[in-house]
C-alpha positions in Angstrom: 9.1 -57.5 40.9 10.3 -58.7 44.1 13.3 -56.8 44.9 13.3 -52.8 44.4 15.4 -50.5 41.8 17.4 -47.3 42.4 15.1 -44.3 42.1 15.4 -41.6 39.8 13.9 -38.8 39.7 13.8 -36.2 36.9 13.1 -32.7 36.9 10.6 -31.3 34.1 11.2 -28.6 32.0 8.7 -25.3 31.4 6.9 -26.2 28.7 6.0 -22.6 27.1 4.9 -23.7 23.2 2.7 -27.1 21.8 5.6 -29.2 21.9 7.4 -31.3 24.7 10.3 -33.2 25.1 9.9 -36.9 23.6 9.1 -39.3 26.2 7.9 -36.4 28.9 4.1 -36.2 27.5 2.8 -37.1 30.9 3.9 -36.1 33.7 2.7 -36.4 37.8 2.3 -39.7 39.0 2.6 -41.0 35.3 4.6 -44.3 36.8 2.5 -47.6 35.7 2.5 -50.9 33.7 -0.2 -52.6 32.0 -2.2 -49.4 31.8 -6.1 -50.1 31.0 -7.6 -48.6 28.9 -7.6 -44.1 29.9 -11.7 -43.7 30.4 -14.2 -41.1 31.9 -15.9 -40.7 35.2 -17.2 -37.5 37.0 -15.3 -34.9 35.1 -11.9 -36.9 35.1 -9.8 -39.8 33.3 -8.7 -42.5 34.8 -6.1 -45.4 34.3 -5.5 -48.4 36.1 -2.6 -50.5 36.5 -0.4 -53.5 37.4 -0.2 -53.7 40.7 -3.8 -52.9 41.5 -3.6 -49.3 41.7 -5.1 -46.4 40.4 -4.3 -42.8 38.4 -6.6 -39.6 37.7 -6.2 -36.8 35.6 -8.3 -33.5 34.2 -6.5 -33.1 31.2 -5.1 -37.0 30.8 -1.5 -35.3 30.6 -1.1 -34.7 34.5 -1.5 -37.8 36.4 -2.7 -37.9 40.6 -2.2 -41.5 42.0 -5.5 -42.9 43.8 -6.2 -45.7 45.6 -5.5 -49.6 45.6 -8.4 -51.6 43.7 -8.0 -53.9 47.0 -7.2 -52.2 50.0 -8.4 -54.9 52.6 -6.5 -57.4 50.4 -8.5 -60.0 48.2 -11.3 -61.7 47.8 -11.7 -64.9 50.7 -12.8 -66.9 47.3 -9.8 -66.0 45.6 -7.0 -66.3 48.5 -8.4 -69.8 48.6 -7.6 -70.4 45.3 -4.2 -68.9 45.6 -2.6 -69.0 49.7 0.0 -67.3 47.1 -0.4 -65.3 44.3 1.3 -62.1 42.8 -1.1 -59.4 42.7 -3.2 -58.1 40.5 -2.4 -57.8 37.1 -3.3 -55.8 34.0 -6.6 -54.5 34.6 -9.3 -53.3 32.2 -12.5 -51.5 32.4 -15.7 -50.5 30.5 -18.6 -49.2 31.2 -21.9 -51.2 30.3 -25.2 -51.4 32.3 -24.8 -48.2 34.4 -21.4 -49.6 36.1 -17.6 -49.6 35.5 -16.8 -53.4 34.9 -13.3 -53.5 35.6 -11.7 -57.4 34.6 -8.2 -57.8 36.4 -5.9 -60.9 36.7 -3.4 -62.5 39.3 -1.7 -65.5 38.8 -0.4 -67.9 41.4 3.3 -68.4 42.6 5.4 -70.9 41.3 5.3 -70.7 38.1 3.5 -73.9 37.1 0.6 -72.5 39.1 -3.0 -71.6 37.7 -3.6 -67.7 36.7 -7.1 -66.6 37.4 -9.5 -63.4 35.5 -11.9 -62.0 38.3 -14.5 -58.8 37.6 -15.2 -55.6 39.9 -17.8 -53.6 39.4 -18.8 -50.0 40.7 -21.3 -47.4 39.7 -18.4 -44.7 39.5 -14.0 -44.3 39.3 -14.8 -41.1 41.8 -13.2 -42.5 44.9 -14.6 -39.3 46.5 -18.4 -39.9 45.5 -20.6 -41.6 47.9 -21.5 -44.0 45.3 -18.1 -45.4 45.0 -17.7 -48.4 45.9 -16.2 -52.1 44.2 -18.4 -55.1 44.3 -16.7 -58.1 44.2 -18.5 -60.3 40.9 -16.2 -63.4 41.3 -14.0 -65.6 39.3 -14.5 -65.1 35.5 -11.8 -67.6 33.4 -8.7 -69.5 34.9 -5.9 -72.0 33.9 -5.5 -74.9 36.1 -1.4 -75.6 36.4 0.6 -76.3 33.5 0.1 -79.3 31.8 1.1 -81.0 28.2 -2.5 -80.1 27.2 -2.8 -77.0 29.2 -0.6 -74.5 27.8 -2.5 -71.0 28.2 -2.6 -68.4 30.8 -5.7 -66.3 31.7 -3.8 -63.2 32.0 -4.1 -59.2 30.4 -8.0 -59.2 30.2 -9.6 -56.9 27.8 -13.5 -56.8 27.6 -15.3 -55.5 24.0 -18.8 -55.5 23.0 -19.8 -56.7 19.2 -22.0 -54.9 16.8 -24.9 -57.0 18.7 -24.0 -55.5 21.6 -22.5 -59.4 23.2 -20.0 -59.0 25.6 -16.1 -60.8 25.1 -13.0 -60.6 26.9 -10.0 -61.5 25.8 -7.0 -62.6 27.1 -3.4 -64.6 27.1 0.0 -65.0 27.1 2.5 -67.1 25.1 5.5 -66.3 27.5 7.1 -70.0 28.7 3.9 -71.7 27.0 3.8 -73.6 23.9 3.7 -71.5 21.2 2.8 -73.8 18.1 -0.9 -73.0 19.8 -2.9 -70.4 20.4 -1.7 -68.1 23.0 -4.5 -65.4 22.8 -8.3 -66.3 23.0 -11.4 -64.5 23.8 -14.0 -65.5 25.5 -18.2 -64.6 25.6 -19.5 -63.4 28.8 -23.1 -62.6 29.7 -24.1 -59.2 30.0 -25.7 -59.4 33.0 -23.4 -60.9 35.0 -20.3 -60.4 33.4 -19.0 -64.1 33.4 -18.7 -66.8 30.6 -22.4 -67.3 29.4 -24.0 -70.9 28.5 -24.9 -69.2 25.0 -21.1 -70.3 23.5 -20.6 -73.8 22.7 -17.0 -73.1 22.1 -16.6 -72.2 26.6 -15.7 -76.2 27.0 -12.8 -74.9 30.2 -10.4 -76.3 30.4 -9.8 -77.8 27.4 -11.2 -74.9 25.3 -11.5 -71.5 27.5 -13.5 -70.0 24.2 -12.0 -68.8 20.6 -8.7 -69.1 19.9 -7.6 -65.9 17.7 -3.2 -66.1 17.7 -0.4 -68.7 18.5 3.0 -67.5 19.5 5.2 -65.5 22.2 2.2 -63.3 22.1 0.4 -61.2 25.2 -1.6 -57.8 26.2 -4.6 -58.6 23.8 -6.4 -55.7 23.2 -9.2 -55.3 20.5 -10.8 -52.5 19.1 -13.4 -52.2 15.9 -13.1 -49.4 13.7 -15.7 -49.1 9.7 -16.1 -53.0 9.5 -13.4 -54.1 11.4 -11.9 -55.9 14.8 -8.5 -55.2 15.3 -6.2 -56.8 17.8 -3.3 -55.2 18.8 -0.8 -57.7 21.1 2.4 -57.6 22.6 5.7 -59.0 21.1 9.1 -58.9 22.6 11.1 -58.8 25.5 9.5 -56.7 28.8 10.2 -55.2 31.7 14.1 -54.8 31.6 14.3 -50.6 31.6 15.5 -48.9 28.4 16.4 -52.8 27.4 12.9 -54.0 26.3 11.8 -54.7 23.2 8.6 -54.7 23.2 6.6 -54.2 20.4 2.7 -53.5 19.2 1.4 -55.5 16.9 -2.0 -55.3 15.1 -4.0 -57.9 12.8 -7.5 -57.5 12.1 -11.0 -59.4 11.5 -14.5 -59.0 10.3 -15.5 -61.0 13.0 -14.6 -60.9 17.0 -13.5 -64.3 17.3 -11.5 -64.0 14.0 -9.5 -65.3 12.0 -7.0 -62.6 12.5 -4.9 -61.4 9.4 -2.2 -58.9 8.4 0.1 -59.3 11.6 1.8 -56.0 11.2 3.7 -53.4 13.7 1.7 -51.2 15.2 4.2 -49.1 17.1 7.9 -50.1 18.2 8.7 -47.0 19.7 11.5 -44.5 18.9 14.0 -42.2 21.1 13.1 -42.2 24.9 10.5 -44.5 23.8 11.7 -48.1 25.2 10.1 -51.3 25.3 6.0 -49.6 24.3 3.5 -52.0 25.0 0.0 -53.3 26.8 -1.9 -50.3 24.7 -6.0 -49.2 24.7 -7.2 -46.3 22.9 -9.7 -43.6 23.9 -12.2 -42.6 21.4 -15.0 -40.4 22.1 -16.0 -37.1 20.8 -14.3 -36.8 17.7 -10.4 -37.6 19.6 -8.8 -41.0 19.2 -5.4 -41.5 21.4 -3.6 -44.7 22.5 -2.4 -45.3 25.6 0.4 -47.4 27.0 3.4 -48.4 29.1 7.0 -47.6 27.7 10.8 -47.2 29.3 11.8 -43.7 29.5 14.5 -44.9 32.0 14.3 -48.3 34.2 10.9 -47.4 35.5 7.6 -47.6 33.0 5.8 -44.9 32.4 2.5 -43.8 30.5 2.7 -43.3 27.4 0.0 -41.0 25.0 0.0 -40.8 21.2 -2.2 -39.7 18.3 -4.2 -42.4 16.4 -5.2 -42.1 12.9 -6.2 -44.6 10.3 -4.7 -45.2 6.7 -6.8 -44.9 3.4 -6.9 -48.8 3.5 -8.1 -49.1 7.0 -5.2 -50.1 9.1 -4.7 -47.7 12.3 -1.0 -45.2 12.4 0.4 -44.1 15.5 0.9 -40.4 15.4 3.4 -38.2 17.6 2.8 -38.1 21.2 0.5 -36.1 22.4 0.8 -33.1 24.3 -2.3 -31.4 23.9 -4.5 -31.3 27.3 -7.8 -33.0 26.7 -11.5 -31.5 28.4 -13.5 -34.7 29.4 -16.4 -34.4 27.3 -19.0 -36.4 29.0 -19.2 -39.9 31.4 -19.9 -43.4 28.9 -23.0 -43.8 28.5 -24.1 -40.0 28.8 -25.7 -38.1 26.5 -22.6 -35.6 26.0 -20.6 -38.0 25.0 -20.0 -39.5 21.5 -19.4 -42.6 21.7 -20.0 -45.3 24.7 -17.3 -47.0 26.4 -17.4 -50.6 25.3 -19.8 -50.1 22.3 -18.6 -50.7 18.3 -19.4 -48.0 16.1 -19.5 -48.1 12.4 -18.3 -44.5 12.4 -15.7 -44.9 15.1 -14.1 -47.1 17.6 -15.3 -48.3 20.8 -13.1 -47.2 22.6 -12.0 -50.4 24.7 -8.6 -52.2 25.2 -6.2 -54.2 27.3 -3.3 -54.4 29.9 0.2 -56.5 31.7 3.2 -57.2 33.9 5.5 -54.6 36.3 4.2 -52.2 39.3 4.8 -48.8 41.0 4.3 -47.8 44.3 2.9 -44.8 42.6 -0.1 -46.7 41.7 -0.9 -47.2 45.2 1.0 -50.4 46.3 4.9 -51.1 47.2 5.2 -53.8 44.2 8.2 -53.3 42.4 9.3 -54.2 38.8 11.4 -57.5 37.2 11.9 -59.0 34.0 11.8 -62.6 32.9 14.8 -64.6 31.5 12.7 -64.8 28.2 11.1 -61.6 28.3 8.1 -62.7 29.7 6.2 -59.5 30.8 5.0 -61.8 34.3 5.2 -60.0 37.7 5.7 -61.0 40.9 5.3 -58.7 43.7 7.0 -58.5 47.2 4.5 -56.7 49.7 0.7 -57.8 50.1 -1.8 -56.5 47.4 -3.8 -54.5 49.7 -1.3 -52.3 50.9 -2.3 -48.8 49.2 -2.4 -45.1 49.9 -4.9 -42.8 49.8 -8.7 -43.0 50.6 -8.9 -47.1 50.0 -12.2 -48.4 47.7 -14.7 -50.4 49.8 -15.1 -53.5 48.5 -18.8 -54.7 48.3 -19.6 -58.5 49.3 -22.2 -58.6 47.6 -22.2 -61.0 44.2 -24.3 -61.6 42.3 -26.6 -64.8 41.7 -24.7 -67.9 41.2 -21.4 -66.1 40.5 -17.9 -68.0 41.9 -16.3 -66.2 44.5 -18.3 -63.3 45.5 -17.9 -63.4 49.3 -16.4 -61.1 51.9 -13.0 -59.7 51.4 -11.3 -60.6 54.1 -8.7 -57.7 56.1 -6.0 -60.4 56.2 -6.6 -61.7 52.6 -3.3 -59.9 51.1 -1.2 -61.3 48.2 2.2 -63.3 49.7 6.0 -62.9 48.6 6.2 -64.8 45.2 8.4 -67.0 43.7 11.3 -65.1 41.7 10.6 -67.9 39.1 7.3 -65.5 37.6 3.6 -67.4 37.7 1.1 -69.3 35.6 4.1 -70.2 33.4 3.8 -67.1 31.6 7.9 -66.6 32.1 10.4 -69.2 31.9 12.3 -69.2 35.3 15.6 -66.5 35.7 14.0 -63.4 37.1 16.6 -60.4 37.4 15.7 -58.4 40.6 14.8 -54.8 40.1 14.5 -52.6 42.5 10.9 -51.1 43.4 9.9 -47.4 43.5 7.9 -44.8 45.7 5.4 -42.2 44.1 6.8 -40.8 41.3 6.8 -37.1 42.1 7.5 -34.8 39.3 5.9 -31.4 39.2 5.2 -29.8 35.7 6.5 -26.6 35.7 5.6 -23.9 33.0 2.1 -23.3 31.0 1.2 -25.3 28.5 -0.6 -22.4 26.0 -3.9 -23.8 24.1 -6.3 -26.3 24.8 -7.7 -28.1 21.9 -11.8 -27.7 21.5 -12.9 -31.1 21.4 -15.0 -31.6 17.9 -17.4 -34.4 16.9 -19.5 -34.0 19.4 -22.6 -35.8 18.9 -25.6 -38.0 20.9 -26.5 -41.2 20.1 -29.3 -44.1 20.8 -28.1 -45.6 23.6 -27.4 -49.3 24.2 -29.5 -50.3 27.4 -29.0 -53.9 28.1 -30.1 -53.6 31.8 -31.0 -51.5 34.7 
């Protein structure tokens, strides 16, 4: 991600019927990677991405870039830990507790260095509400270097609550590790403070970071629970070289959060303009489930959208893409909307899921993309994290009680140049320079006729685990 690739732009059709072309079902400022999970606030969706930046839509079809997560640059605490790192990573958000916990991850430069998880939250996405603002919560997880014993890499975290409303995250990669063991794990935070909680014997960091759920060339964890079940949809594959990648969704499932995990199956591989699909989350509230993710239409990632049904036996089908406009039908947590954001349903999904590895200057920083020589989907980046445009969040010093990290966000605390060699070992070494890109500017053209009337709604109890 350190050295830019050749622009190109594409001019979109009038769409006049339902359809549109395959690979052109968003459109705007639709450039990302490791897209979070697509979630409500105010009236609006929003996405984040690699790279630290943000994306809103009204219909979650036409995307507006926002701002940077870090606009000042990073955390003192965590430019401490990392003089040189490589920006943010794969962010993910929920909403518990009245906030918008949003787990991101940025790993350190060479690549034998450590990888850390750290947690914002803010009472809204709105970057134009007065309320909006990101408090910095601290380190959550991390790897120390790479070591014979050592061989995982807090990367792509993805937060899900249990049927007893507990609070995990999971997280990993398997890219230039050893794959014989477990590459994705998840670990139990408190819901209070968002960090690993003393109630888990199995947090014994380093040696065991929590529960390990999948060994292999395996990353982008994302789970999701759907009528009894966790499923766990991961990454397999090469990433991050344009219409080249392989990439692939895969999906096993468990009664149980922490597994075991069975049924490794593709999910989705992708299919004409479709390249490389990959780092998904799904959106499941008022009676509409979509997925969400990052695929090669061209060399630059864009988002991807798609139905999401499930088979008579229980396993979840991608659908076509979807081109129907959606109407946001209520914030989490409200009482107009069906389902919260982060909470299992025995009817439904929660609605959660996971992110990873290349960034746009679209999602408001001047990263750029690369690929690994094994595929890895690890980033590096070649301009400091902070630099963003558009109205910048203000992030909070304020931590909370006993949380690592937590101080003052330093102006000059901005991500360095990184090593072409990736980070946290997540890629073997061999990085092929691509070339970075400016907003992606493509205006939508035409009317798309009919809106779809969202069904399912409903109110439920609602989960209040604290003020």
């Amino acid at each position: 991600m350190s050295v830019p690739v050749p622009l190109r732009l594409a001019m979109l059709l009038a769409v006049i019927s339902f359809g549109a072309p395959a690979g052109a079902q968003t459109s705007g400022a639709n450039q990302t990677h490791d897209p979070s999970r697509m979630i409500e606030s105010e009236g609006k969706f929003y996405v984040y991405s690699t790279g630290g930046g943000s994306k809103s839509s009204a219909d979650a079809l036409f995307w507006t870039a926002g701002p940077s997560l870090f606009p000042n640059g990073f955390p003192q605490w965590l430019t401490t830990l990392f003089p040189t790192n490589q920006g943010v990573w794969a962010p993910d958000v929920i909403y518990l507790n009245g906030q918008y916990w949003l787990y991101y991850s940025v790993a350190g430069s060479p690549a034998t260095s450590a990888c850390v998880i750290g947690l914002l939250t803010s009472p809204t996405l709105n970057p134009n509400s007065p309320s909006y603002k990101w408090t910095d919560r601290g380190l959550v997880v991390q790897n120390p270097a790479n070591t014979a014993a050592i061989q995982y890499a807090t990367i792509d975290p993805a937060p899900i609550l249990d049927l007893n409303g507990n609070l995990w995250v999971g997280w990993g990669s398997g890219y230039g590790k050893n794959q014989s063991v477990s590459q994705l794990w998840t670990t139990r935070m408190d819901e209070m403070t968002g960090l690993p909680g003393t109630v888990d014997p199995a947090y014994q960091p380093p040696g065991t970071p929590g529960h390990p759920l999948e060994a292999g060339r395996k990353e982008g964890s994302y789970m999701h629970y759907h009528n009894g079940y966790f499923y766990l949809f991961y990454n397999e594959g090469s990433c991050c070289s344009g219409t080249s990648s392989t990439y692939t969704i895969w999906v096993a499932r468990s009664q149980n959060v922490t597994g075991p995990f069975a049924g490794d199956k593709v999910f989705y591989g992708g299919s004409g303009d479709i390249h490389g699909p990959g780092h998904m989350g799904v959106y499941s509230a008022c009676g509409v489930e979509r997925f969400t993710y990052h695929y090669y239409p061209t060399a630059v990632s864009v988002l991807g959208e798609n139905e999401l049904s499930w088979s008579t036996d229980g396993w979840p089908v991608a659908g076509p893409i979807s081109t129907t406009p959606l109407t946001p039908c209520g914030d989490p947590g409200s009482d107009t909307e069906g389902v919260d954001a982060g909470e299992p349903a025995v009817d439904g999904g929660s609605g959660l899921s996971g992110g990873h590895t290349d960034a746009s200057a679209a999602d408001g920083t001047n990263s750029g993309q690369a690929d690994t020589a094994d595929g890895g989907g690890s980033p590096t980046t070649s301009a400091p994290s902070g630099t963003a445009s558009g109205p910048g969040a203000e992030l909070d010093s304020g931590g909370a009680a006993g949380i690592p990290g937590g101080e003052d966000a330093a102006a000059s605390a901005t991500a360095t140049p990184a090593s072409l060699t990736g980070g946290c070992g997540c890629s073997l070494p061999g990085r092929r320079g691509r070339e970075g890109v400016g907003p992606m500017s493509l205006v939508a053209v035409g009317v798309v006729l009919g809106r779809r009337k969202r069904q399912g709604r409903k109110t439920r109890p609602r989960r209040v685990l604290v003020k």
